[in-house]
C-alpha positions in Angstrom: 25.4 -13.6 7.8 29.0 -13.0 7.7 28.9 -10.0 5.8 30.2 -7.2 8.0 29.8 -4.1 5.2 28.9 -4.0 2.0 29.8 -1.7 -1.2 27.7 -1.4 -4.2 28.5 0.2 -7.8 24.8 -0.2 -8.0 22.1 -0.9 -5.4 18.3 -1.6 -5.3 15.7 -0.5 -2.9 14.8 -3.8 -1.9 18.5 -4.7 -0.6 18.7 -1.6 1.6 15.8 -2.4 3.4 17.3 -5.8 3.9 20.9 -4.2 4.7 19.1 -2.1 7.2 16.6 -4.7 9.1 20.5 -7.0 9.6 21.9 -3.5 10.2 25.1 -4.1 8.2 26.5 -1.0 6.9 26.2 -0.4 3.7 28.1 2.1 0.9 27.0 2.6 -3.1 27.6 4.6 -5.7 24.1 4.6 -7.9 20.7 3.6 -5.7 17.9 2.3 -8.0 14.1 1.5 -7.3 15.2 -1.9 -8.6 18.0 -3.3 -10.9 16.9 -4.1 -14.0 17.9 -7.6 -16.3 20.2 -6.8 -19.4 17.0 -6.1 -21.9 15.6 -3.6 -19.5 12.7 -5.5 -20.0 12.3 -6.4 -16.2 14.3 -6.9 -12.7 17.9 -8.5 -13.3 17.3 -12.6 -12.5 19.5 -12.4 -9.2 17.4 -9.6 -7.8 14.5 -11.7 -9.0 15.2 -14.7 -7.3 15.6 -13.6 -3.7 12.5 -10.9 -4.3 10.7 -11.2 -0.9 13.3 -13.4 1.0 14.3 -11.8 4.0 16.3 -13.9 5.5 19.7 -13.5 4.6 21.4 -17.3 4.9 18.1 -18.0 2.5 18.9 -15.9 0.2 22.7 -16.5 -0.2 21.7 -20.5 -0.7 19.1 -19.2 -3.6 21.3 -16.8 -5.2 24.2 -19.8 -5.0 21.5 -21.7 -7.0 20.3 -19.3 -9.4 24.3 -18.8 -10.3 24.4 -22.6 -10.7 21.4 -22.7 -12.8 22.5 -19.9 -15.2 26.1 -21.3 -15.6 24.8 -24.6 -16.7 22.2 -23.1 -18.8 24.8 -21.3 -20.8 
């Protein structure tokens, strides 16, 4: 990963532990057991997607596709 620090209005459990394990530093305002989709009927799709992945180059090439899939599904 490139990333060298990150800052989050909003931030999940999940990505801290990720953020942590890579040990890049991490700031937010509001920490959340998850981030929920716009219905708060369940996790927001981006959160969904890269549920599980550790790795982060994986996850940045899922959440790249994920964005592709919901633009053109607009």
């Amino acid at each position: 990963s490139n990333a060298t620090k990150i800052y989050a209005l909003l931030i999940s459990d999940e990505a801290i532990k990720v953020l942590e394990k890579e040990k890049i530093p991490y700031e937010y305002e509001k920490r959340v057991p998850y981030i929920k989709n716009r219905g708060n009927t369940g996790l927001c799709p981006m959160e969904q997607a890269v549920l599980g992945i550790s790795d982060l180059d994986e996850a940045f090439r899922v959440l790249r596709e994920k964005v592709k899939s919901m633009i053109k599904n607009k």
